[in-house]
Phi, psi and omega in degrees: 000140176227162197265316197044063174239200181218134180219160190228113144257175164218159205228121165071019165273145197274014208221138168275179185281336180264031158287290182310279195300118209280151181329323201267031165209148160251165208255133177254245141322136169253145158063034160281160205264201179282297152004293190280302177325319187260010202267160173292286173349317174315338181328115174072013154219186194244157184242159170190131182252147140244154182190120161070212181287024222212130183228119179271099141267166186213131191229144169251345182225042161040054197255352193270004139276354135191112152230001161354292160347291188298328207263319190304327187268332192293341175283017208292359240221306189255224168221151176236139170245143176224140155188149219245100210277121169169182196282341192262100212257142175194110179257188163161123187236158193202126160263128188052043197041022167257143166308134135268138165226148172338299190279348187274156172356285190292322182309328182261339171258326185292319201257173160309032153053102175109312204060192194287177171237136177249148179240143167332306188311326184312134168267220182250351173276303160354285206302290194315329189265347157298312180318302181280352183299306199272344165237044181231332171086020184222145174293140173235140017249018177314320175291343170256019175297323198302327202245192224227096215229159175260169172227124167268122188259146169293145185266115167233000000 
């Protein structure tokens, strides 16, 4: 089974959440759980938590790679992680708003030595909730159980 949503955090940014969330939503439903955040019902619109050092979005309709850019710069301050939960794996982790990769700079002094660990078994929903596991330092998605999100509709 795959959920096929998409989520963006950012880690350690200097920016609120209604910075993160582009103008072109207004706030809709409160105090929702991840569940409901990530639910199909969610169709076209966006969810964001904050807790702690950690700002959440959860798009159901995969629209936030791409803006990936745009969201990379809005991290220029922390990091930003993305991934995109469904059988089809799309990771991306990014600091101070340059990409990591194993091999780039920031990846080797900045990032997790290694990356996450995958086993042959892992499908691509696996992989992903391995992926925010390992660089958020919290079991996912036990960690987006916890909080509490708003929901945005596009303001037209």
């Amino acid at each position: 089974m795959s959920w096929n949503i998409e989520i963006a955090v950012f880690k350690n940014c200097d920016k609120d959440i209604n910075e993160i969330v582009p103008d072109v939503f207004v706030a809709a439903e409160n105090n929702l759980f991840f569940d409901e955040a990530a639910s199909s019902l969610m169709l076209g619109k966006l969810s964001a938590a904050k807790a702690e050092n950690l700002i959440i979005l959860v798009d159901t309709s995969c629209r936030l790679y791409g803006k990936i850019d745009e969201l990379a710069l809005l991290s220029n301050s922390g990091d930003l992680y993305f991934v995109r939960v469904a059988m089809d794996e799309l990771v991306g982790a990014f600091k101070k708003g340059r990409q990591l990769t194993s091999s780039s700079f920031f990846g080797r002094i900045f990032g997790k030595r290694g990356g996450p660990v995958y086993t042959q078994e892992m499908d691509g929903e696996q992989r992903a909730w391995q992926f925010l596991s390992h660089y958020l330092g919290a079991k996912c998605p036990d960690k987006l159980l916890e909080l509490k999100f708003q929901a945005y509709e596009l303001d037209m």
